[in-house]
C-alpha positions as CSV (number, residue, x, y, z in Angstrom):
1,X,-31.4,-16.9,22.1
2,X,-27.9,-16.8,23.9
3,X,-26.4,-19.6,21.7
4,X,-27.7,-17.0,18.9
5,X,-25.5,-14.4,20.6
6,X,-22.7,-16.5,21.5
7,X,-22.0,-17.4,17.3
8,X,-22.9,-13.8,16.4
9,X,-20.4,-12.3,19.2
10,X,-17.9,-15.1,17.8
11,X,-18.4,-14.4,14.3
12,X,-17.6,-10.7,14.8
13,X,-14.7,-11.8,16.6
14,X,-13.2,-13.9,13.5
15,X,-14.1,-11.0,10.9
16,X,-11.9,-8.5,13.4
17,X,-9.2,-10.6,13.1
18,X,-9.2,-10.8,9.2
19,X,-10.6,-7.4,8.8
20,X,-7.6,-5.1,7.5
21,X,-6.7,-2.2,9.8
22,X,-6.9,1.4,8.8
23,X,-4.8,4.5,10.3
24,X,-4.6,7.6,9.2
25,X,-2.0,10.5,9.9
26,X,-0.3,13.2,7.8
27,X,3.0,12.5,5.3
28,X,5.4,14.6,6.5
29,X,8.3,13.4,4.3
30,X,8.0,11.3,1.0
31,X,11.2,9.5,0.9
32,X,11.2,7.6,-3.1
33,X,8.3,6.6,-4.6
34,X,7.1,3.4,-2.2
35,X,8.3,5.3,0.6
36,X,6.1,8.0,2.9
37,X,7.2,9.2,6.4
38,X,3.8,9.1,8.4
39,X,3.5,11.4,11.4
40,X,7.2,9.6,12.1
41,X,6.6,6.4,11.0
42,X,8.2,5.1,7.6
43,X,5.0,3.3,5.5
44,X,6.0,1.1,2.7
45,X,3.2,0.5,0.3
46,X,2.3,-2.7,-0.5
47,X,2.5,-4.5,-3.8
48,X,4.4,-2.4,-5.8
49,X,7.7,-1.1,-6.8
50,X,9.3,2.2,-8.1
51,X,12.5,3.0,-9.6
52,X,15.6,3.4,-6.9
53,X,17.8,6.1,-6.5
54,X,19.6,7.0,-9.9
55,X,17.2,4.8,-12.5
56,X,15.4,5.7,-14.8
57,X,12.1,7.2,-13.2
58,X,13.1,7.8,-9.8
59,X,12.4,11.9,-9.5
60,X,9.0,11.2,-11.6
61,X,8.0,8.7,-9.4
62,X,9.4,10.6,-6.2
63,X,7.9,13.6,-7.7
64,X,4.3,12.5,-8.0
65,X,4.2,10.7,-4.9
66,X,5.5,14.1,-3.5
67,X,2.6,16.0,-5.1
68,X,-0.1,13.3,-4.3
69,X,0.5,12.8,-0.8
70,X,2.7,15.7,0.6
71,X,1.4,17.5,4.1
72,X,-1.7,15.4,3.4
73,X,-3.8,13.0,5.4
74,X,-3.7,9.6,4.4
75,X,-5.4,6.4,5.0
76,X,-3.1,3.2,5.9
77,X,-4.7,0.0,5.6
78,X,-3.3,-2.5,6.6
79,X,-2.8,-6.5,5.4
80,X,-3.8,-8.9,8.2
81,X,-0.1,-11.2,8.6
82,X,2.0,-8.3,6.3
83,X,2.4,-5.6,8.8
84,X,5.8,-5.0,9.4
85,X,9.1,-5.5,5.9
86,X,12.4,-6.8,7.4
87,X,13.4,-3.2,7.6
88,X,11.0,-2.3,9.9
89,X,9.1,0.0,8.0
90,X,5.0,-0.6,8.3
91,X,3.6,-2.0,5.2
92,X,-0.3,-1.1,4.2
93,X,-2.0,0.4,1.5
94,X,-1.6,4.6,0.8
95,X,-5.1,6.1,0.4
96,X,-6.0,9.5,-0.2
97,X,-9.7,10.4,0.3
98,X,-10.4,6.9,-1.0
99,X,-8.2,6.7,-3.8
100,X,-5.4,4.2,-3.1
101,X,-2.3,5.6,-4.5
102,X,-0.3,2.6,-5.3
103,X,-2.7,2.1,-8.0
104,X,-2.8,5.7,-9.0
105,X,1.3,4.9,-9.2
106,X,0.6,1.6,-11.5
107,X,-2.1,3.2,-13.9
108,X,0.2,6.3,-14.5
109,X,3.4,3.8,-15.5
110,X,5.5,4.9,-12.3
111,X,5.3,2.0,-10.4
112,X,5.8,-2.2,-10.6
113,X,3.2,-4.2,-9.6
114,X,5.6,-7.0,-6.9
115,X,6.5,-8.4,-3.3
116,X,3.2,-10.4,-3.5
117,X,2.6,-14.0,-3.6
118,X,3.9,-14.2,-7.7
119,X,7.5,-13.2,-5.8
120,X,7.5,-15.3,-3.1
121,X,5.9,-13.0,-0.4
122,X,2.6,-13.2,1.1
123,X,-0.7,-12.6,-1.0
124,X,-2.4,-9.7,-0.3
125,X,-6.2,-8.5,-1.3
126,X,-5.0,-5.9,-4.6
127,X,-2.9,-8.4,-5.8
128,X,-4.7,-9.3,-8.8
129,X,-6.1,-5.4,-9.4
130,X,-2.7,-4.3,-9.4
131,X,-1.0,-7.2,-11.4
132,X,-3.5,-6.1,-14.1
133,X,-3.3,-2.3,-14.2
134,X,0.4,-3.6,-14.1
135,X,0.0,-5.4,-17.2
136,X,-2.1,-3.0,-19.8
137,X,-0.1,-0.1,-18.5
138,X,3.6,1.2,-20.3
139,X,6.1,1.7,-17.8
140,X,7.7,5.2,-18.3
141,X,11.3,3.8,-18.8
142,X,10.1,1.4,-21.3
């Protein structure tokens, strides 16, 4: 019975180290369209990409981010080994009452699905989702 235990209490150990982490707080600032201030911390979401500063779909983007997500709580999640980009900014998945907003983003043609293991960074769980959505969507400045 204990060695039952023992693997069981082990097991749950391996899954908590796999298992993405969630956080939630409220936006208080929505810098671009990949970019959320969260209770004071700046959240890059993961996997995709939206138009910078002076190209073509930046204030959409921005805008429905904005609308989305503004004074809101949101859910972080997190990938396990892809927490932090070189900018210090914490990297996770944007959810909003279960809808995951980067996809939103991607299915509306405001976003890019990237930075994932097709570009040279690490894989993470929505890759393929996103690459598709990606693909049979039409980007806005197309």
């Amino acid at each position: 019975m204990r060695t039952r235990k023992y693997w069981a209490a082990l097991l749950l150990a391996g899954l908590a180290l796999v298992a993405p982490a969630c956080r939630s707080g409220i936006v208080t600032y929505v810098v671009d369209g990949d970019t959320i201030d969260v209770d004071g911390r700046r959240v890059r979401f993961i996997g995709i990409d939206t138009p910078e500063r002076g190209q073509c779909g930046y204030r959409e983007a921005k805008a429905r981010v904005a609308q989305l997500v503004s004074r809101k709580r949101v859910d972080i999640v997190s990938v396990p080994g892809n927490t932090v980009d070189r900018y210090d900014r914490e990297l996770g998945y944007v959810q909003l009452r279960g809808f995951d907003i980067g996809k939103v983003l991607l299915a509306e043609g405001l976003a890019r699905a990237r930075y994932d293991s097709l570009d040279g960074y690490p894989f993470h769980q929505r890759q393929a989702d996103y690459r598709a959505t990606d693909a049979r969507t039409r980007n806005l400045c197309e």
